[in-house]
PyMOL Python script that loads the backbone (N, CA, C, O; Angstrom):
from pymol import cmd

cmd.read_pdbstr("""\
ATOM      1  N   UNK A   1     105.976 157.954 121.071  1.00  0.00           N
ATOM      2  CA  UNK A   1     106.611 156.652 121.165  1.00  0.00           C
ATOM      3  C   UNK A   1     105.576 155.586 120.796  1.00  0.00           C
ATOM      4  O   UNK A   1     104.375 155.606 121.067  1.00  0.00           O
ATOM      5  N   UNK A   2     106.252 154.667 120.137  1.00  0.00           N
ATOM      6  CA  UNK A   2     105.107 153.601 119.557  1.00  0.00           C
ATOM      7  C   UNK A   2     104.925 152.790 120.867  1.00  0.00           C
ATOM      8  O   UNK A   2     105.694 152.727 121.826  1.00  0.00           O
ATOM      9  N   UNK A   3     103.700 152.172 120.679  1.00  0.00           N
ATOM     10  CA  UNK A   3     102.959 151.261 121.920  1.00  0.00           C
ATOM     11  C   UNK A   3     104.203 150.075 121.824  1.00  0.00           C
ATOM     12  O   UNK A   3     104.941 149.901 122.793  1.00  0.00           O
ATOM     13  N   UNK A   4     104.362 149.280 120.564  1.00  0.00           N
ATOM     14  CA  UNK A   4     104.832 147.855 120.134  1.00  0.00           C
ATOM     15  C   UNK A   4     106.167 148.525 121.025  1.00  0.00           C
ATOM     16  O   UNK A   4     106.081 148.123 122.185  1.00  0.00           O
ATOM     17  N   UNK A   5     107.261 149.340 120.850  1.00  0.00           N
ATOM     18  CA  UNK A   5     108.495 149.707 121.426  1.00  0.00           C
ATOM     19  C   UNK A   5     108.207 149.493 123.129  1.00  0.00           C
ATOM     20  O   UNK A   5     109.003 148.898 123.855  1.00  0.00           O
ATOM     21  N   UNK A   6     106.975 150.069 123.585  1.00  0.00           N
ATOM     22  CA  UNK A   6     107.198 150.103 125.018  1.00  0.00           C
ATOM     23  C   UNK A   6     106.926 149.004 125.979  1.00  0.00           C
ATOM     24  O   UNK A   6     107.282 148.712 127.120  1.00  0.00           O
ATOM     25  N   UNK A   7     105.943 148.378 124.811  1.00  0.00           N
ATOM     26  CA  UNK A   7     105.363 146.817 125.235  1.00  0.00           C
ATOM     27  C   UNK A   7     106.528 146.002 125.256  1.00  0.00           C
ATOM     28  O   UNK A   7     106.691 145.262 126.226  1.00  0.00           O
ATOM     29  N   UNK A   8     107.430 146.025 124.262  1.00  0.00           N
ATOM     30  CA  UNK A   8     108.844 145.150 124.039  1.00  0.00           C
ATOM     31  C   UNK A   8     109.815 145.498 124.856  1.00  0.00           C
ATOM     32  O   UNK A   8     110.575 144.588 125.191  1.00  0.00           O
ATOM     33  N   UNK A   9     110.040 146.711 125.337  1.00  0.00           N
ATOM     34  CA  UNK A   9     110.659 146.981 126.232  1.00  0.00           C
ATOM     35  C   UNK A   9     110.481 146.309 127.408  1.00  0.00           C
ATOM     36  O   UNK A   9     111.407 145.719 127.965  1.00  0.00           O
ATOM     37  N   UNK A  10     109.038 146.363 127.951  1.00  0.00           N
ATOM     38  CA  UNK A  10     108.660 145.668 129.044  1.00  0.00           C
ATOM     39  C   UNK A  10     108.721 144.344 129.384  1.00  0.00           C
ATOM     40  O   UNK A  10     108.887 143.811 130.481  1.00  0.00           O
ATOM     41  N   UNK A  11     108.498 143.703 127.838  1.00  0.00           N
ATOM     42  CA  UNK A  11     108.192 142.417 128.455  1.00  0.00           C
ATOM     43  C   UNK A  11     109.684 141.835 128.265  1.00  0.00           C
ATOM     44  O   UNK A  11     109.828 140.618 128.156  1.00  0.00           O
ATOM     45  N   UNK A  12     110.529 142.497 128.235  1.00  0.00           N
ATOM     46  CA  UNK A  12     111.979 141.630 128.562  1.00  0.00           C
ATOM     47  C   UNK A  12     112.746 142.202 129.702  1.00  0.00           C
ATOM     48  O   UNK A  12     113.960 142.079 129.863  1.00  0.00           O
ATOM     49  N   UNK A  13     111.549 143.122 130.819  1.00  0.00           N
ATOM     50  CA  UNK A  13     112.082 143.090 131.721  1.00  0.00           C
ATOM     51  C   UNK A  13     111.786 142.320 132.975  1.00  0.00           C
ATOM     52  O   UNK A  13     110.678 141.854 132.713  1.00  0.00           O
ATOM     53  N   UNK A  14     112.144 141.847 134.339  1.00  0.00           N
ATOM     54  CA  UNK A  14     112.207 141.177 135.402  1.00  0.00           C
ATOM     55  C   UNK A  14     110.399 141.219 135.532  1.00  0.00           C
ATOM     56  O   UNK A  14     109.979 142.374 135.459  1.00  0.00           O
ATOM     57  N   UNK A  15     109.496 140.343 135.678  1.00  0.00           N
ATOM     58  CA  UNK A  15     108.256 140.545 136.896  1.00  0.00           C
ATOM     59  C   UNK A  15     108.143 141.548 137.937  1.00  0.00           C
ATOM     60  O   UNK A  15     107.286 142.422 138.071  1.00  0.00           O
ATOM     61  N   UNK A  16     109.248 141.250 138.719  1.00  0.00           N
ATOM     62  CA  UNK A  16     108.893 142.588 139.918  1.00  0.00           C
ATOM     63  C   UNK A  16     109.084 144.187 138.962  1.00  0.00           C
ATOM     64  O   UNK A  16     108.238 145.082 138.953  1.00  0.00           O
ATOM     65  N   UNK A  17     110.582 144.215 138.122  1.00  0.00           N
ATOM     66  CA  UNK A  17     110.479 145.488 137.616  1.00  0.00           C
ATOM     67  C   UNK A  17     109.387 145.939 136.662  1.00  0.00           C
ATOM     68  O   UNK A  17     109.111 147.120 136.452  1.00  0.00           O
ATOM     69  N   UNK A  18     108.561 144.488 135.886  1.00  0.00           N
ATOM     70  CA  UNK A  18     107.565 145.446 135.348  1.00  0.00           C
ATOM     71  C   UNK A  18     106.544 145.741 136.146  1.00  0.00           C
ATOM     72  O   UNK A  18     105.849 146.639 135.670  1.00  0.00           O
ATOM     73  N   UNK A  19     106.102 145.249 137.399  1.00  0.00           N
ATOM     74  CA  UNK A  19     105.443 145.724 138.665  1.00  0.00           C
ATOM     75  C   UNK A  19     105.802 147.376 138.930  1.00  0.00           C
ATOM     76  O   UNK A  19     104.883 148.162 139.160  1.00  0.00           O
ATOM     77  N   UNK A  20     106.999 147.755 138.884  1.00  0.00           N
ATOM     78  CA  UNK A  20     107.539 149.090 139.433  1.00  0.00           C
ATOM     79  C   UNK A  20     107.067 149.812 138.666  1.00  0.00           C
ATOM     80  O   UNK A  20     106.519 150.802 139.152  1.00  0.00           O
ATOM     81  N   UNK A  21     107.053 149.632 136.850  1.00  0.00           N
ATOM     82  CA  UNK A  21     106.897 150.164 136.019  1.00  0.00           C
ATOM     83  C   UNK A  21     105.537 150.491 135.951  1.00  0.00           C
ATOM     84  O   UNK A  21     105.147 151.607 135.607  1.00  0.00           O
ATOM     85  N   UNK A  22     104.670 149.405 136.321  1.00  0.00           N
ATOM     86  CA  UNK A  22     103.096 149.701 136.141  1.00  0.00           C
ATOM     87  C   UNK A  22     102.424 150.146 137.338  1.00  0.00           C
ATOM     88  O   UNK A  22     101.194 150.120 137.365  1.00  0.00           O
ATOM     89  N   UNK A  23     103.422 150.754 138.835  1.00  0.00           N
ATOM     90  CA  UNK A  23     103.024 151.562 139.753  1.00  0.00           C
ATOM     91  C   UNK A  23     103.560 152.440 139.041  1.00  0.00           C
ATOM     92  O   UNK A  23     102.669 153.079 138.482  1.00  0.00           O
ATOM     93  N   UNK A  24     104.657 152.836 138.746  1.00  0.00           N
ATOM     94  CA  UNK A  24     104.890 154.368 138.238  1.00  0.00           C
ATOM     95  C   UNK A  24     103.926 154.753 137.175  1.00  0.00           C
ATOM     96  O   UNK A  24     103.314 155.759 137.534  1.00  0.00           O
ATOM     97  N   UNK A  25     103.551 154.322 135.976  1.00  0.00           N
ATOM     98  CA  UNK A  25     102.548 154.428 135.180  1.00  0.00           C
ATOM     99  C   UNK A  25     101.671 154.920 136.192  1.00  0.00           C
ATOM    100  O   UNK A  25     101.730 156.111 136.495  1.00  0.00           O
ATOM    101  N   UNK A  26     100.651 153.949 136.901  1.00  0.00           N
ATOM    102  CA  UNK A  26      99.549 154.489 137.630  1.00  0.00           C
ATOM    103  C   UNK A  26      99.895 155.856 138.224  1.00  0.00           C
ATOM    104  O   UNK A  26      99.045 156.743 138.138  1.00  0.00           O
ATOM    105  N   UNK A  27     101.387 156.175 138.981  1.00  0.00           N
ATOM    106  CA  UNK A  27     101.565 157.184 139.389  1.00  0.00           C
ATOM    107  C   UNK A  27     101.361 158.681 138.550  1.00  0.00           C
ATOM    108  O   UNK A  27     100.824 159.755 138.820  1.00  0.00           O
ATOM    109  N   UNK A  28     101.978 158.210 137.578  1.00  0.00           N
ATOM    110  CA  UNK A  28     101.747 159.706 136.029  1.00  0.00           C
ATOM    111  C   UNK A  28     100.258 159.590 136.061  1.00  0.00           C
ATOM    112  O   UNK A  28      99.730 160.668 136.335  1.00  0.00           O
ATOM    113  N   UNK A  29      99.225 158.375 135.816  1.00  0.00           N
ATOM    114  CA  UNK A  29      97.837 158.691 135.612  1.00  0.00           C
ATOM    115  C   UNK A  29      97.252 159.412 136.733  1.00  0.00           C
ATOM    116  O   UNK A  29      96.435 160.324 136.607  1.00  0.00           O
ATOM    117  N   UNK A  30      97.589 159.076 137.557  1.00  0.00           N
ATOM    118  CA  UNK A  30      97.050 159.979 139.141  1.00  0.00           C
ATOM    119  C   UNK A  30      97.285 161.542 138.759  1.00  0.00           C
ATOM    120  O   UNK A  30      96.562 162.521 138.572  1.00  0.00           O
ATOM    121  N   UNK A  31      98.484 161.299 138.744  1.00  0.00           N
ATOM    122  CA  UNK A  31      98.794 163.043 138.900  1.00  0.00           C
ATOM    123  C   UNK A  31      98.601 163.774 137.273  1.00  0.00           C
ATOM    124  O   UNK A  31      99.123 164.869 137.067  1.00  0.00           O
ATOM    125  N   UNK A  32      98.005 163.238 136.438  1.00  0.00           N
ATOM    126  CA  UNK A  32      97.472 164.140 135.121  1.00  0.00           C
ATOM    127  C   UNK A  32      96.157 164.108 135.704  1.00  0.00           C
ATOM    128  O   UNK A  32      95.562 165.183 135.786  1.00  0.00           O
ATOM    129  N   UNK A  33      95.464 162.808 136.225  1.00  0.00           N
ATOM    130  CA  UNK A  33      94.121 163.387 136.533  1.00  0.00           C
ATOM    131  C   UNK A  33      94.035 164.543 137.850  1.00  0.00           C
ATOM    132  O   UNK A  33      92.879 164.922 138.044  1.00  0.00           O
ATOM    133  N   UNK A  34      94.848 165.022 138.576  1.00  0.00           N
ATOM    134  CA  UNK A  34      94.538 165.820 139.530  1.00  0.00           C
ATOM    135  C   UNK A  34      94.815 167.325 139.187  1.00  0.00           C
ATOM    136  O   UNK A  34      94.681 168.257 139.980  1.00  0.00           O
ATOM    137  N   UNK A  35      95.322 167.438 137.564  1.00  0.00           N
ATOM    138  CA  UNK A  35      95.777 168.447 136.859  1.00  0.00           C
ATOM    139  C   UNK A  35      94.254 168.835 136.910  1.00  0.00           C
ATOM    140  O   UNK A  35      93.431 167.977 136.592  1.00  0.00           O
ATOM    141  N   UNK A  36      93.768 170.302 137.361  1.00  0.00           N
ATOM    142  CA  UNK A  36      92.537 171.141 136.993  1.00  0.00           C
ATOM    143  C   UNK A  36      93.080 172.139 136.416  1.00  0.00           C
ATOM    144  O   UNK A  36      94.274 172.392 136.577  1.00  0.00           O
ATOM    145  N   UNK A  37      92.128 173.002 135.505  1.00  0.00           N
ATOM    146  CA  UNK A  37      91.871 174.371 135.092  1.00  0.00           C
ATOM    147  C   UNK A  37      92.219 175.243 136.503  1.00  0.00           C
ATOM    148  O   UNK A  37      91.675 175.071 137.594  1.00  0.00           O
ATOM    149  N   UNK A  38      93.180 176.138 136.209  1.00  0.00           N
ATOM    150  CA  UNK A  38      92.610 177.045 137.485  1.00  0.00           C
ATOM    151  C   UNK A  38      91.580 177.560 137.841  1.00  0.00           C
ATOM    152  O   UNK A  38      91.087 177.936 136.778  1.00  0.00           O
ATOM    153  N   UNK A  39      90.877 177.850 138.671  1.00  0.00           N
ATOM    154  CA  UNK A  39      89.761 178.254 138.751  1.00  0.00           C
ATOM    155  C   UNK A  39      89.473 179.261 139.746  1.00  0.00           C
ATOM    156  O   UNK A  39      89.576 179.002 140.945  1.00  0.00           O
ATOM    157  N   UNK A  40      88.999 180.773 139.177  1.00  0.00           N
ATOM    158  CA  UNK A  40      88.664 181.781 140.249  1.00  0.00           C
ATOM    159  C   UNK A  40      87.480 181.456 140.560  1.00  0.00           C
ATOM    160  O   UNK A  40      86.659 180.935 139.805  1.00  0.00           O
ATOM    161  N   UNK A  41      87.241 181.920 142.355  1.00  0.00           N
ATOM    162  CA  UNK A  41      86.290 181.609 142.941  1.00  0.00           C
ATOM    163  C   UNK A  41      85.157 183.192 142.418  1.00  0.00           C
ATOM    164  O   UNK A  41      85.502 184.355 142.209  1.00  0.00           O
ATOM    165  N   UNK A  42      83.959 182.623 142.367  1.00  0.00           N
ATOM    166  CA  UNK A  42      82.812 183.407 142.019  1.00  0.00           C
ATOM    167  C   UNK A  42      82.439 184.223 143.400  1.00  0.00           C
ATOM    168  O   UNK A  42      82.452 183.824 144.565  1.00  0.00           O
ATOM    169  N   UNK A  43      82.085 185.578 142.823  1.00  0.00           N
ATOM    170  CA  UNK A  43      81.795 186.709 143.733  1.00  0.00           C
ATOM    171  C   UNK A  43      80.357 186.081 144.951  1.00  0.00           C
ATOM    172  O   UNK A  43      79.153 185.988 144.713  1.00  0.00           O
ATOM    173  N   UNK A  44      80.922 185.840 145.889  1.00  0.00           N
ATOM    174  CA  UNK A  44      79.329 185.465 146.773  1.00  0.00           C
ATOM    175  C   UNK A  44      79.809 183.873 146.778  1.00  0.00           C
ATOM    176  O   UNK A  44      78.916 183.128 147.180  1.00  0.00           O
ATOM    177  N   UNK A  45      81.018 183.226 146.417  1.00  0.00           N
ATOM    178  CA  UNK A  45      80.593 182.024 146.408  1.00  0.00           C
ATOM    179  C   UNK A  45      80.610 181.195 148.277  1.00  0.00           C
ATOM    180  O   UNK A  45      80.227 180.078 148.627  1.00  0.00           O
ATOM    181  N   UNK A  46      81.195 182.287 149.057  1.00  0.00           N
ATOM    182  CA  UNK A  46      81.186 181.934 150.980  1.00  0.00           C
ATOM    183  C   UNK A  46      80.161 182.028 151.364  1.00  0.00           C
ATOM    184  O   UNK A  46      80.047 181.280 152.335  1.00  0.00           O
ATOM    185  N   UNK A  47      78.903 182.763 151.077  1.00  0.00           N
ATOM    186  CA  UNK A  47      78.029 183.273 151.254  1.00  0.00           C
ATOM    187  C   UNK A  47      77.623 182.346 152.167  1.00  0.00           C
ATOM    188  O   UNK A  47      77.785 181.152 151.913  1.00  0.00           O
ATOM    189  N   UNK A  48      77.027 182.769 153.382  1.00  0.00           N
ATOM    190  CA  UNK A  48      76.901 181.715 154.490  1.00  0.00           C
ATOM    191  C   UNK A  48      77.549 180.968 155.494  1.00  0.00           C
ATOM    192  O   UNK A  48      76.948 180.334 156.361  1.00  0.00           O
ATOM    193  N   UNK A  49      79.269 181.072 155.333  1.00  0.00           N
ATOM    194  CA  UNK A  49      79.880 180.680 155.918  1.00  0.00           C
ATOM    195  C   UNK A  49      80.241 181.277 157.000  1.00  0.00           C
ATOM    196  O   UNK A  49      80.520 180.507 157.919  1.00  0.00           O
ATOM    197  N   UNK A  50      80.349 182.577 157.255  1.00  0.00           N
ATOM    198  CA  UNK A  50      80.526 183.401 158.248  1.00  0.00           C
ATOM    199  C   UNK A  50      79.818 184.018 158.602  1.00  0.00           C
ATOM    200  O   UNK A  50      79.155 184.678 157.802  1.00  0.00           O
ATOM    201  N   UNK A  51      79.581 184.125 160.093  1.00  0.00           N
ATOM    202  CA  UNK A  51      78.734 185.009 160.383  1.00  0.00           C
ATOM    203  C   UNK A  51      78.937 186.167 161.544  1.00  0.00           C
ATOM    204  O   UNK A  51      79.006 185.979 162.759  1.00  0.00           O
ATOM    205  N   UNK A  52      79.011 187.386 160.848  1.00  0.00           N
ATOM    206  CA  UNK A  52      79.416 188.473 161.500  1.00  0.00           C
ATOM    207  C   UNK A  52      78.564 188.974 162.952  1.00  0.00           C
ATOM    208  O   UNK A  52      77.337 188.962 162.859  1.00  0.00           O
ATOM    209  N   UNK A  53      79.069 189.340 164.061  1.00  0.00           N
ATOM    210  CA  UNK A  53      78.204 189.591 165.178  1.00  0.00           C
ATOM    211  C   UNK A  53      77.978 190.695 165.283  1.00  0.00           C
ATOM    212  O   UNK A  53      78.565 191.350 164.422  1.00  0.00           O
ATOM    213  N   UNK A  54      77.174 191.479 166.181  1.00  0.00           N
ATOM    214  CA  UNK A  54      76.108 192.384 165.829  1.00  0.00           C
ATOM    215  C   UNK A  54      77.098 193.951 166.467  1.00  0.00           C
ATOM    216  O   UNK A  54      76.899 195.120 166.137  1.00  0.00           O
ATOM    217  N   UNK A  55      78.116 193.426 167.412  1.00  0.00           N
ATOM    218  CA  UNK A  55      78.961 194.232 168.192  1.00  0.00           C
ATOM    219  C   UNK A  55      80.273 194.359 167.507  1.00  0.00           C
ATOM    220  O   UNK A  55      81.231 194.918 168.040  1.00  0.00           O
ATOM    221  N   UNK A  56      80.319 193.653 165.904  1.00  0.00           N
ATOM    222  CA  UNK A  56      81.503 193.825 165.534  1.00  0.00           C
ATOM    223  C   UNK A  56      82.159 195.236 165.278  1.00  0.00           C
ATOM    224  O   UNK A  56      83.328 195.469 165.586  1.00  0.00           O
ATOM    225  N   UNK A  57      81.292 196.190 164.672  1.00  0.00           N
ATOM    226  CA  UNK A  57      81.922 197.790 165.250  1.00  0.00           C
ATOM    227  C   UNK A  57      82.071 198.555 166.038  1.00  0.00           C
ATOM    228  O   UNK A  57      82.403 199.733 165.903  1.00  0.00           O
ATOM    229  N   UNK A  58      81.775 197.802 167.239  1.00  0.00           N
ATOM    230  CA  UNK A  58      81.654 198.331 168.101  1.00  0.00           C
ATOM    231  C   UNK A  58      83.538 198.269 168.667  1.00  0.00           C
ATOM    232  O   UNK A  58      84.440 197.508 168.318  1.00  0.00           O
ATOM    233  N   UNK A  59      83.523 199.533 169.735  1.00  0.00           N
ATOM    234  CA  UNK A  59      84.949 199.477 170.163  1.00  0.00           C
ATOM    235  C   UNK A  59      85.060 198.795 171.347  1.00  0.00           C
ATOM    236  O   UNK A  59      84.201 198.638 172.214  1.00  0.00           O
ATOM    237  N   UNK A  60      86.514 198.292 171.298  1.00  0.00           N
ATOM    238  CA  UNK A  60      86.885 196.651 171.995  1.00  0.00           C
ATOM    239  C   UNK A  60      87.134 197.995 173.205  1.00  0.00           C
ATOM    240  O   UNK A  60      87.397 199.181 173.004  1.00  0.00           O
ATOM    241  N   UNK A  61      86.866 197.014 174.868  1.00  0.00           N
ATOM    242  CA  UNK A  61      86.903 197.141 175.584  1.00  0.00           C
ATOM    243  C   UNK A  61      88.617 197.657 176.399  1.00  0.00           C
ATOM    244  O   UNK A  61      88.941 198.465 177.269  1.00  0.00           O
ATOM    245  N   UNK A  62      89.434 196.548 175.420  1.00  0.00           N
ATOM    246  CA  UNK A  62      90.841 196.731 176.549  1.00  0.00           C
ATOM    247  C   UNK A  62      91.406 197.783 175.306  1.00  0.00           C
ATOM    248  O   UNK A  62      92.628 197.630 175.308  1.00  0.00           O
ATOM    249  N   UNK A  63      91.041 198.766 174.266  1.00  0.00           N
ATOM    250  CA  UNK A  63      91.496 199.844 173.850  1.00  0.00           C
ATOM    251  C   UNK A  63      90.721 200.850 174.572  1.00  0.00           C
ATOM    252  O   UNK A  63      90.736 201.826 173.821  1.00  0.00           O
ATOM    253  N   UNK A  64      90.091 201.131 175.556  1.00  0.00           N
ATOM    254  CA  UNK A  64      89.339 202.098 176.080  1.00  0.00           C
ATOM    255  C   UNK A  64      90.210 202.885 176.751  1.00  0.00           C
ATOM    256  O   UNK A  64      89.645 203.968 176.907  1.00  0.00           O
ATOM    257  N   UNK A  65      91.349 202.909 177.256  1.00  0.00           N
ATOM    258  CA  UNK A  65      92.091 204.009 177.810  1.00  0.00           C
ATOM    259  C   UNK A  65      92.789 204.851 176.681  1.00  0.00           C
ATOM    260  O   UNK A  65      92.947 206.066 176.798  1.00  0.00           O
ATOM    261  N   UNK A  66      93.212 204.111 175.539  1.00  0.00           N
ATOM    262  CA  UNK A  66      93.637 204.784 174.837  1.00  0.00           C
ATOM    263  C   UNK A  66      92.695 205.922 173.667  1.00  0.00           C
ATOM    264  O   UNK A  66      93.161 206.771 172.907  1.00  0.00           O
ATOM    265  N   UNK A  67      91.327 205.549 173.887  1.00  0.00           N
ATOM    266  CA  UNK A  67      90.476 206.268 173.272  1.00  0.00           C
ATOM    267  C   UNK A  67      90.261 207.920 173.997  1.00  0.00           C
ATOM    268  O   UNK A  67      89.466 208.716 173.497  1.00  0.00           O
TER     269      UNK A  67
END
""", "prot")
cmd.dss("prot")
cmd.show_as("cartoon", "prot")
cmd.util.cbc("prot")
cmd.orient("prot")
């Protein structure tokens, strides 16, 4: 679509409606910029975040009758 068509369009509409028009605009620019690449996470990339305790293989206490 030509620029001159959308500019002319606009400017023969109301003040407040070209207000609406140039939040919705901003609205499309928002949401193309929040468009990313998908992106898989890299092997090791938690590394550090969790930390496993020293009794984790160990067997839980309230399964002991059934062992």
């Amino acid at each position: 679509m030509e620029d001159a068509l959308v500019y002319s369009k606009l400017s023969r509409l109301p003040a407040n409606l070209q207000s609406e028009v140039i939040d919705f605009i901003d609205f499309l620019l928002s949401k193309e910029e929040k468009k990313q690449p998908d992106r898989k996470p890299k092997f090791g990339s938690a590394k550090g975040m969790f930390k496993m305790m020293p009794d984790f293989d160990e067997p839980l206490e309230d399964f002991k009758d059934y062992m």
